[in-house]
C-alpha positions as CSV (number, residue, x, y, z in Angstrom):
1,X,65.8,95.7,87.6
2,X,64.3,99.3,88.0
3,X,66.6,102.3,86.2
4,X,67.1,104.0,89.7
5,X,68.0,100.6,91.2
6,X,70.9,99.9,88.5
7,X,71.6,103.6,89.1
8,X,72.6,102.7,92.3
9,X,74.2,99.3,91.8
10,X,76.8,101.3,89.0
11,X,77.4,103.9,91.9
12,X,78.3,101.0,94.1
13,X,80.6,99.3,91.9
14,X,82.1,103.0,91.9
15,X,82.5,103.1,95.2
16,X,83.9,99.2,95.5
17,X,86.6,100.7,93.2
18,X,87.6,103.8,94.9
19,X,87.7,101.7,98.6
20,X,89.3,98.6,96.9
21,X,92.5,100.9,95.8
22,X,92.8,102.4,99.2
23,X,92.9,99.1,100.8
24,X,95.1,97.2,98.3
25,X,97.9,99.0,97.3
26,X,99.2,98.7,93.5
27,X,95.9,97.1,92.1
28,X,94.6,99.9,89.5
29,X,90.9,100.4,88.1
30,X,90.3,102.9,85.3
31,X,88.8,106.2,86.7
32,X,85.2,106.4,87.4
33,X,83.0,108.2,84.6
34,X,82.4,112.1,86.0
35,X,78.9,112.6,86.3
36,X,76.7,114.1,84.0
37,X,75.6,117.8,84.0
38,X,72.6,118.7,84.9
39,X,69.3,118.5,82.6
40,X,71.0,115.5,80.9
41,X,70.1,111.7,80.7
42,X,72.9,109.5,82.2
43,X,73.6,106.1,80.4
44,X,73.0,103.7,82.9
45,X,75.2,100.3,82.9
46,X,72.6,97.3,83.3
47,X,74.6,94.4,85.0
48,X,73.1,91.5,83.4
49,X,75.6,89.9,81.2
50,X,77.9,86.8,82.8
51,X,80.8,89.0,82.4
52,X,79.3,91.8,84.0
53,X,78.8,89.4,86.7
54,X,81.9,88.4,86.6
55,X,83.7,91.8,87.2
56,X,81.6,92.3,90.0
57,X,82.4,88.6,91.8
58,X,86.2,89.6,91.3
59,X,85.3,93.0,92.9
60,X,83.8,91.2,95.8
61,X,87.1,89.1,95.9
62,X,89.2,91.4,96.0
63,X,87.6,93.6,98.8
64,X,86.9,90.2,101.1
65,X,90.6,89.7,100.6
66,X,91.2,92.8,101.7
67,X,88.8,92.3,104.9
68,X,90.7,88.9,105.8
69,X,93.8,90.5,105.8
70,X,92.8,93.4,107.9
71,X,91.2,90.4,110.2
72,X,94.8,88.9,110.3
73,X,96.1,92.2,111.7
74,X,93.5,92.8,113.8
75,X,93.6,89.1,115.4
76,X,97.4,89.6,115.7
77,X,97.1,93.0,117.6
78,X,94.2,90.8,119.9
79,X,97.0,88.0,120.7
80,X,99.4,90.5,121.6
81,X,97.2,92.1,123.6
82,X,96.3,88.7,125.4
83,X,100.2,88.1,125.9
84,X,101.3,91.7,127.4
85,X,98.1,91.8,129.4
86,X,99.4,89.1,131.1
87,X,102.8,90.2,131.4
88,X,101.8,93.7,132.6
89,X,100.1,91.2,135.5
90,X,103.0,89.4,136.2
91,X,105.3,91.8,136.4
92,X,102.6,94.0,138.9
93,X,102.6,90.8,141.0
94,X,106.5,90.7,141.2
95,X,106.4,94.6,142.3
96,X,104.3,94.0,145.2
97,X,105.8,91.0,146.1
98,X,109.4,93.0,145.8
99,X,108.0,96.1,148.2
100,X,106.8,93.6,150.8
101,X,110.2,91.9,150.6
102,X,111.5,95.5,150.9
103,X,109.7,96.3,153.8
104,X,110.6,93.6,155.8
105,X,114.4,94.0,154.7
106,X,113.7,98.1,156.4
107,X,112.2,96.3,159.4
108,X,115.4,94.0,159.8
109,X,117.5,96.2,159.4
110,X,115.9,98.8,161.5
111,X,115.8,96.3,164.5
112,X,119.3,95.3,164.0
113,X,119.5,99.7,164.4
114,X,117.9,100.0,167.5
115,X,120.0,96.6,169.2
116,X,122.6,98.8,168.6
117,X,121.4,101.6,170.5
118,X,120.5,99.7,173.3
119,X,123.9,98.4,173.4
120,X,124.9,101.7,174.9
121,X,125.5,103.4,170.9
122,X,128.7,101.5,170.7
123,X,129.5,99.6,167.9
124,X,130.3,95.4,168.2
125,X,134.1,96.4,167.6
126,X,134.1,99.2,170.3
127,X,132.8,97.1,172.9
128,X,134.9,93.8,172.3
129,X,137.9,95.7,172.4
130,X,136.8,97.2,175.9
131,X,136.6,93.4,177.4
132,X,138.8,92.0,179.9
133,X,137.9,88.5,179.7
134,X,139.8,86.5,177.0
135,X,137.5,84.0,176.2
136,X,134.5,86.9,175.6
137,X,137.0,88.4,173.1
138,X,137.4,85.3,171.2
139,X,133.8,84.6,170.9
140,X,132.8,88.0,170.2
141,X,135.2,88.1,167.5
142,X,133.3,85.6,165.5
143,X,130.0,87.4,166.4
144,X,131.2,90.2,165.1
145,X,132.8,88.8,161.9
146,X,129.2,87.4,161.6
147,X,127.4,90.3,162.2
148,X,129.0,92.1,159.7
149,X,128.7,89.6,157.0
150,X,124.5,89.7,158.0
151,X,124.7,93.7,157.7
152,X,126.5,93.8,154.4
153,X,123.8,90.9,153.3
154,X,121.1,92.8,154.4
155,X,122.7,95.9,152.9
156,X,122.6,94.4,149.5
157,X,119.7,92.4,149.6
158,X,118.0,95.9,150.3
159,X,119.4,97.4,147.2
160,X,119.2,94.5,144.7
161,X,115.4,94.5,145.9
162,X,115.2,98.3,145.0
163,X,117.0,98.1,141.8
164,X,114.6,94.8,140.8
165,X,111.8,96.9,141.4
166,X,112.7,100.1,139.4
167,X,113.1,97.6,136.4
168,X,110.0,96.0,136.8
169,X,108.3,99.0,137.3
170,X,110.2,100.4,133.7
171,X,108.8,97.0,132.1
172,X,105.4,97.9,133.0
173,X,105.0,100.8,132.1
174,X,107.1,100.0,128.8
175,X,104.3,96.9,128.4
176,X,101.7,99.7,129.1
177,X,103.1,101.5,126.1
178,X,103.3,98.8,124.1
179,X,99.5,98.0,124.7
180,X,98.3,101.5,123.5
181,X,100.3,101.0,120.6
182,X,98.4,97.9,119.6
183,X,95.3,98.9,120.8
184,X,95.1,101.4,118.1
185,X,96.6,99.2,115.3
186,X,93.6,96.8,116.5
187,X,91.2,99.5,116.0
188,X,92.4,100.9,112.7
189,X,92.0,97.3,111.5
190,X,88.7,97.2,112.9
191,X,87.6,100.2,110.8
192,X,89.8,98.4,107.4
193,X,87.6,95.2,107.5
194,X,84.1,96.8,108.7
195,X,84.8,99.2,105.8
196,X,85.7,96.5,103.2
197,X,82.9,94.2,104.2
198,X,80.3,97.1,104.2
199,X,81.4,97.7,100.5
200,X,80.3,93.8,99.7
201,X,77.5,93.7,101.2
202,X,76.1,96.9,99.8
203,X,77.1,95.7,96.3
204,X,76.0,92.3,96.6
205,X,72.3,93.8,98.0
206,X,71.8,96.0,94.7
207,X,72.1,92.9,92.9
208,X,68.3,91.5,92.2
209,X,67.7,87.6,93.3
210,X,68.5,86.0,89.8
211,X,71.7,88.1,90.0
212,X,72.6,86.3,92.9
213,X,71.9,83.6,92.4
214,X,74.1,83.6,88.9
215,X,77.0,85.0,90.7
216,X,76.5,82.4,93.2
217,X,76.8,80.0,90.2
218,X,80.0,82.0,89.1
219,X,82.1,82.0,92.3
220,X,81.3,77.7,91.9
221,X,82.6,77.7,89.1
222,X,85.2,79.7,89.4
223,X,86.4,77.6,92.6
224,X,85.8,74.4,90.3
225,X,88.2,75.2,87.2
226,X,91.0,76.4,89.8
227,X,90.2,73.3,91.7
228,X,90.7,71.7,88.0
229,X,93.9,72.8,87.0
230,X,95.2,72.4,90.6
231,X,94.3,68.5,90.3
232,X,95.5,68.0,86.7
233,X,99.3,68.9,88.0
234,X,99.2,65.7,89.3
235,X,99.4,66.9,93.1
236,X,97.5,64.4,94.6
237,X,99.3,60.8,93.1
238,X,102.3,60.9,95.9
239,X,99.7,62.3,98.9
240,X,99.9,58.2,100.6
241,X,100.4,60.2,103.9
242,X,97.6,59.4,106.8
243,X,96.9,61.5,109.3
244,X,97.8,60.6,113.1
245,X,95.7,61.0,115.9
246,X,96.3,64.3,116.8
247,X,95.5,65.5,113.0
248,X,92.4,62.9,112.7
249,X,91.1,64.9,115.9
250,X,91.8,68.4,114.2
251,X,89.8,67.6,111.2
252,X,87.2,65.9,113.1
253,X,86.5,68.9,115.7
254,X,87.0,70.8,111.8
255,X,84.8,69.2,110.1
256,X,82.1,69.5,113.1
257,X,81.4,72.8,112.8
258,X,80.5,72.6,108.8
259,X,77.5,75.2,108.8
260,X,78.2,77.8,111.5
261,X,78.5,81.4,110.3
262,X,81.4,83.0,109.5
263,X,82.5,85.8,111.5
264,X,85.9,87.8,111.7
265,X,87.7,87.6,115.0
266,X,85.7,85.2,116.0
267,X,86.8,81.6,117.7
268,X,84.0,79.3,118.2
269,X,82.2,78.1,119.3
270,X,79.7,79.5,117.4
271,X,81.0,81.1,115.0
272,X,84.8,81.5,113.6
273,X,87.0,82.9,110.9
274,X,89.1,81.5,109.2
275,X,92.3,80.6,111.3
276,X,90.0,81.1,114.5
277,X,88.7,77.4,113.3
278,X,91.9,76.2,112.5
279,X,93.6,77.3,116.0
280,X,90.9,76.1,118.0
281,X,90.7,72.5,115.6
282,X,94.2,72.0,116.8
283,X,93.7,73.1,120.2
284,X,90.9,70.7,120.7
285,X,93.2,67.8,119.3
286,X,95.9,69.0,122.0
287,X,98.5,71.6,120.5
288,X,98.1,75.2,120.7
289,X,99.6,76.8,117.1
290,X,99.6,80.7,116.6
291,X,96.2,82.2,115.9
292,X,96.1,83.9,112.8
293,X,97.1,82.4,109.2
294,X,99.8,84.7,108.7
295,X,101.4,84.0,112.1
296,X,101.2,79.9,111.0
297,X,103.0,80.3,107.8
298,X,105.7,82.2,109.9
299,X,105.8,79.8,113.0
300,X,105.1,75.9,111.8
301,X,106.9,73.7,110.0
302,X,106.6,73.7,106.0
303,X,106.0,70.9,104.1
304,X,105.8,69.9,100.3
305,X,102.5,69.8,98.7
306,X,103.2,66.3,97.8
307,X,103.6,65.0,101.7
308,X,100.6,66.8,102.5
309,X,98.6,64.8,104.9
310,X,94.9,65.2,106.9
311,X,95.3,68.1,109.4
312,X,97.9,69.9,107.6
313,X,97.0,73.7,106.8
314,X,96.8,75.0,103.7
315,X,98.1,79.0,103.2
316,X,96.4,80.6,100.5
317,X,97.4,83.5,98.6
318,X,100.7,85.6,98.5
319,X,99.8,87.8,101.8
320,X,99.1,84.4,103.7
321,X,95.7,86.4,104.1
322,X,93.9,82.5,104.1
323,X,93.8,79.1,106.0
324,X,92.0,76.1,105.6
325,X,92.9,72.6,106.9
326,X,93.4,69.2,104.4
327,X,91.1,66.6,105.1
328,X,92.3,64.1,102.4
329,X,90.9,63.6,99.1
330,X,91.8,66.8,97.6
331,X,89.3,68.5,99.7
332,X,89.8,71.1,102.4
333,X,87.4,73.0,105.2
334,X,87.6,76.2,105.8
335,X,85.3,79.4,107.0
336,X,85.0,81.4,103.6
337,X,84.3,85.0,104.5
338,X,81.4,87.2,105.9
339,X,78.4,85.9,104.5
340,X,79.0,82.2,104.1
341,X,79.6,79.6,106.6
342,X,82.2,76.8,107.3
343,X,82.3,74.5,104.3
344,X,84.2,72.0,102.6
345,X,85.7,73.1,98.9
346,X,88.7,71.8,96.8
347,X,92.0,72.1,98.2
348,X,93.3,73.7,94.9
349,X,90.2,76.2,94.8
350,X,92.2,79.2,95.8
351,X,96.0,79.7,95.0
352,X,98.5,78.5,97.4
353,X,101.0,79.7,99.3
354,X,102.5,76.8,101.0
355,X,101.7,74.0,103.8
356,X,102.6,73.8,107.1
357,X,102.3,70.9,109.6
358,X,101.1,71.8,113.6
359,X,102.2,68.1,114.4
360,X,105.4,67.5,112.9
361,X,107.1,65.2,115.5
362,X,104.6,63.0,115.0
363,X,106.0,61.7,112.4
């Protein structure tokens, strides 16, 4: 590697640092080395050594974390956005429907106003007590009961209608509120995951081809021992469970997409992250579950490790930042992180949170 190359890979693993403990809070790296004054030679740190690798793959590590986390938030703030978009249309629906109702309820009663007129500007109880006939008093009576009764309907028909629509005019616009509110929460994590990913990807490109290729060979291996220890606990003896149908279709719609890129936000079909290709596996067996990983370790059902069956998703990490789905054998698929593509890896290759089951009344 050239001197003014490496110069540049140490400044980004500077930079990695200093964006990494804005985005994580309470993870610590010492303080970068203050550059050197001018007219002197700076020492320059030659990443060629495993470990040197190795610092670097956990740097990368830690800032994708960061970036799926952001993409959580961001893909929450999206599904909100879906859900009070449509209630903002809903409720505009209801408001026009409520000032057509409104209108007609002014026509009625502007009709039932100008009978009255014509009736010589008497009222109904005026003009029954003004008849001689008996028999007209007794009927009009009862028209007049049933007059009233219509007028003090229409009456509150008229202000129920008016009072409906004030409120659903207040939800809108408190719906409207709420959508600027998320809009920027979506944007601000927008800027947290292109930043974080930006950071990777400029280290990883100061790394030469052979580097690459060794961290590659670190990151396996890494995934390998944790998949290791994760099968020498024994986990796997009691998992007898078999999937049902709905959970064989999950991992088979899964499993399909096994080489499309990874891409945050993203939900098929060309390309997905992580919970987008769990959601939309689930969704093409039948069920629709909540869309980010986060939101599923919050909404479905929890299960042991030990019961864990095909179709089940597996949470990863303390923040719930990661979702694959079980397809039996110990083995998981999942879509990684920006620059990889859906694979299948160990089950036990990244620490996990929990289990949860989309399909639990199945049985």
């Amino acid at each position: 590697m050239a001197a003014g190359k490496r110069g540049v890979l140490t400044a980004a693993v500077t930079v990695v640092c200093a964006v990494t403990v804005l985005a994580v809070p309470g993870t610590a790296f010492a303080a970068p080395t203050p550059p050197p004054d001018p007219g002197t030679t700076a020492s320059v740190t030659v990443v060629t050594s495993d470990v040197e690798l190795e610092a670097v793959r956990k740097k990368l590590d830690t800032l994708y974390r960061a970036a799926a986390k952001a993409t959580d938030e961001y893909n929450a703030a999206e599904e909100k956005a879906r859900q009070q978009t449509a209630q903002v249309v809903r409720l505009a629906k209801k408001i026009v429907e409520g000032r057509e109702k409104l209108d007609d309820l002014k026509d009625r009663a502007g009709a039932a106003a100008a009978a009255q007129y014509r009736g010589g500007g008497l009222p109904p109880e005026a003009r029954l007590v003004l008849s001689d006939d008996p028999q007209e008093f007794l009927d009009g009576a009862g028209r007049v009961r049933q007059e009233q009764h219509a007028t003090k309907g229409l009456l509150g028909e008229m202000t129920r209608t008016q009072r409906d629509l004030e409120e659903y005019a207040e939800d809108a616009r408190e719906q409207m509120r709420e959508l600027e509110a998320g809009r920027k929460v979506k944007a601000a994590a927008q800027k947290r995951i292109e930043r974080q990913i930006e950071a990777a990807e400029k280290l990883e490109a100061e790394l030469e081809q052979e580097e690459k290729e060794r961290l590659a060979r670190l990151e396996r291996q890494a995934a390998a021992r944790a998949q290791a220890t994760w099968l020498s606990s024994g986990v796997l003896d009691e998992l007898t469970s078999k999937a049902t149908a709905q959970g064989r279709k999950a991992v088979a719609y899964a499993t399909a997409q096994i080489g499309k890129p990874y891409q945050w936000g993203a939900e098929g079909p060309n390309t997905f992250d992580c919970s987008g290709l769990t959601s939309q596996a689930w969704l093409a067996a039948g069920k629709t579950i909540p869309r980010t990983s986060q939101m599923q370790w919050q909404h479905l059902k929890r299960v042991d490790v030990k019961d864990m069956r095909p179709g089940d998703l597996i949470i990863y990490w303390a923040d719930a930042s990661h979702v694959g789905m079980y397809v039996g054998n110990g083995v998981m698929v999942h879509a990684p992180r920006p620059g990889r593509t859906v694979t299948l890896a160990g089950a036990g290759s990244m620490p996990i949170l929990g289990v949860v089951r989309p399909d639990p009344a199945a049985g």
